[in-house]
N, C-alpha and C positions, 0 to 999 in steps of 0.2 A: 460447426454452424456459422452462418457468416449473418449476422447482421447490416443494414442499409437505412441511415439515413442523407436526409435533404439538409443540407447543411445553403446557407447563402454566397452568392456567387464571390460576391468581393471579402467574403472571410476564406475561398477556398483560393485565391488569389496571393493572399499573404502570405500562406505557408502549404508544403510539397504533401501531395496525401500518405506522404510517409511518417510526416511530423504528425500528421495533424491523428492518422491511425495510433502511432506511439502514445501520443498523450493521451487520446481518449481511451486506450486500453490501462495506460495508468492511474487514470481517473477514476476510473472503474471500477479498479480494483483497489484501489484507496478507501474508495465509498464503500464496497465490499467488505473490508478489510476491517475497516474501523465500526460497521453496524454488524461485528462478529459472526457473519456470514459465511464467512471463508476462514481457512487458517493461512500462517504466513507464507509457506511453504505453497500453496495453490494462489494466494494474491502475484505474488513473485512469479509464477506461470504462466499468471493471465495477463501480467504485465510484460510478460516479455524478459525478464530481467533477471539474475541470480538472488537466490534470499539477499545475500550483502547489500547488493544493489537497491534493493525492496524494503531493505531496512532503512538504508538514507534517505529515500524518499518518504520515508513516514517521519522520519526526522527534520526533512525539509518541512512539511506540512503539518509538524508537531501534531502526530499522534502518535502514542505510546505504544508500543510492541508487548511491555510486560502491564500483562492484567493480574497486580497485585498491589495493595495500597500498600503504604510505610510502616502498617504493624504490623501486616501478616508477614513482609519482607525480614524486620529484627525476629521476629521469634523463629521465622525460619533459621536466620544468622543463628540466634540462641542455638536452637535444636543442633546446630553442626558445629559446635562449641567452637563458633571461631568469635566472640566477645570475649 
C-alpha cells in the first residue's frame, strides 16, 4: 500500500525524498512500536532496517525494547539460579 502526503514546498527543498521517506517510515514505526502495536521484529520492516538496526533507534529515542520492570526482571534472574 503506498500512502501520499502534502508535505511543504521549502521543507521538501531541504532534504532528497529519499531521506525524507526513510525517516518518516522510521517514525512510524517508532510510534508503532512504542504504543505496542507492532512487535519489534515488524517495527524493523516497516522501518526498512534490520532488528539490530531498530534496536538502536529505539535507543537513540529512548524507548525500551524490554517490557519488563526491575522485579519481574530479579525473580526471573532468581528462577535461573544465576544470583
Amino acid at each position: 500500500m503506498q500512502v501520499a502526503i502534502n508535505l511543504p514546498g521549502d521543507f521538501i527543498e531541504m532534504q532528497t525524498a529519499s531521506v525524507i521517506e526513510r525517516e518518516m517510515r522510521s517514525s512510524y514505526a517508532l510510534t508503532l512500536f512504542k504504543a505496542e502495536r507492532v512487535t519489534l521484529s515488524k517495527a524493523a520492516e516497516l522501518a526498512g532496517v534490520t532488528i539490530y538496526e531498530f534496536i538502536k533507534l529505539c535507543k537513540v529515542n529512548k524507548i525500551s525494547i524490554i517490557d519488563i520492570d526491575k522485579e519481574e526482571l530479579l525473580r526471573e534472574i532468581e528462577l535461573m539460579g544465576l544470583t
